[in-house]
N, C-alpha and C positions, 0 to 999 in steps of 0.2 A: 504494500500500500504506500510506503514512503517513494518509492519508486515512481508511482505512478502522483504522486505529490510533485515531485521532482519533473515530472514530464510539464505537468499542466500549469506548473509555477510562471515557464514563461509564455506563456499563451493568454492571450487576451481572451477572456472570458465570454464571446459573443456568436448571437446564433452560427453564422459562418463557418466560424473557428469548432465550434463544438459540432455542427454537423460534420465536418470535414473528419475531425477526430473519431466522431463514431462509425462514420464511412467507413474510412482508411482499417480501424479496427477489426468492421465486419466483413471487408475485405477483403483482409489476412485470415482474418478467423473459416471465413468459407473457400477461401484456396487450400489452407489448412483439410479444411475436412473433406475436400475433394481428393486430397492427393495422398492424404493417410487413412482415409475409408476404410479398407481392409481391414488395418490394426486397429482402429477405434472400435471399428465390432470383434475381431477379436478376442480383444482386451474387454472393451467395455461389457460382453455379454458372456466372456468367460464363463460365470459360475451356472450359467444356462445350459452351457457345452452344445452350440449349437453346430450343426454338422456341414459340410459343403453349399448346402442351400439354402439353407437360413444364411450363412454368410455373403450368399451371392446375394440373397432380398436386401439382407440389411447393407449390402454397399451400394446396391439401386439407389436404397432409400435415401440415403447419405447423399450419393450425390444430387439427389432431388431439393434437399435440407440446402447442399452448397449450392445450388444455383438460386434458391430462393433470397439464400444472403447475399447474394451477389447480380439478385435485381433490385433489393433494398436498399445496396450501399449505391448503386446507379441512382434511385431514387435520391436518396440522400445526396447525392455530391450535386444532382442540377436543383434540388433546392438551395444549395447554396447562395446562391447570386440573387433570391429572391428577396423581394424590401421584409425589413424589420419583424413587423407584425406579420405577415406572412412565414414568413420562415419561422418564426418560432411557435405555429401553430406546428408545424410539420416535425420541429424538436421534439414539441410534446406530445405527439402520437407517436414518434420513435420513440421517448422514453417509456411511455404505456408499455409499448410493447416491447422494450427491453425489460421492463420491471416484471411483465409477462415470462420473458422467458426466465427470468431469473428466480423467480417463484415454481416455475416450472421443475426446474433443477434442484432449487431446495426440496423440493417434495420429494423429487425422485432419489437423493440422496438418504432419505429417512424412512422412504417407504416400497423402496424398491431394490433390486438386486442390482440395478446398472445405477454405477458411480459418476455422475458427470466428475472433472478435476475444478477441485477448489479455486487453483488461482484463476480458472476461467472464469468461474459466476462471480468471486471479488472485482474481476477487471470489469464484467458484465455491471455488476451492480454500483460500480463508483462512476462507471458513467449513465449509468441511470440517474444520481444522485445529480452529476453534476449535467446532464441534460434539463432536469425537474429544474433546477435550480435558475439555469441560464434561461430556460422556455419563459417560467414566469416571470424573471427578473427585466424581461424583453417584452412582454404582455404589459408590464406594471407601467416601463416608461411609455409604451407605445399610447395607453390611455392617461397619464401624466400630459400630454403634447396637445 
């Protein structure tokens, strides 16, 4: 978490900046899962011992999961350049749905046999926080004006 302190310290805290940052994120994060597929099932459903065909579904799956993040984080980057009040509506329906998926994770950690990895739902969830943060902070001035 200090790390990711350390990233966001010098970054101006604005719709822009913070789409750009959950883009770029979700963009690693779904190249990531497209190209380690295989292993995340796995690994991640190990204690299921699923056999050659559950592992072909679940890398289908996977790479369906990665191209969905990677028409979001497209999403996300051409909202960037939109005015103020605009763009930080479309922050905070990425945060929703970040804090979605991070609730997602939490559950599946406490209630199911497949582990998502921890430092992913923290990175998840600290830009959740600071999306919430920056969307209304951009809402507040934009009816201030």
């Amino acid at each position: 978490m200090y790390l990711f302190h350390i990233v966001l310290e010098g970054i101006q805290m604005n719709t822009k900046n913070i789409l750009t940052l959950i883009a770029v994120v979700m963009g690693l994060q779904s190249v990531g899962i497209f190209v380690g597929r295989e292993a995340i099932v796995t690994d991640a459903f190990a204690p299921m011992n699923p056999d050659a065909t559950g592992i072909k579904i679940g890398m289908m799956m996977h790479e369906v999961i990665a191209v969905f993040g990677l028409t979001i984080t497209s999403i996300l980057l051409a909202a960037r350049n939109l005015p103020s009040a605009a763009g930080s509506r479309v922050l905070m329906g990425a945060s929703v749905g970040l804090a979605l998926t991070v609730a997602h994770g939490v559950w599946n950690v406490f209630t199911t046999l497949v582990k998502p990895p921890l430092p992913l739902l923290l990175i998840m969830g600290a830009l959740t926080v600071v999306g919430f943060i920056t969307a209304s902070k951009a809402a507040n001035q934009d009816s201030a004006q």
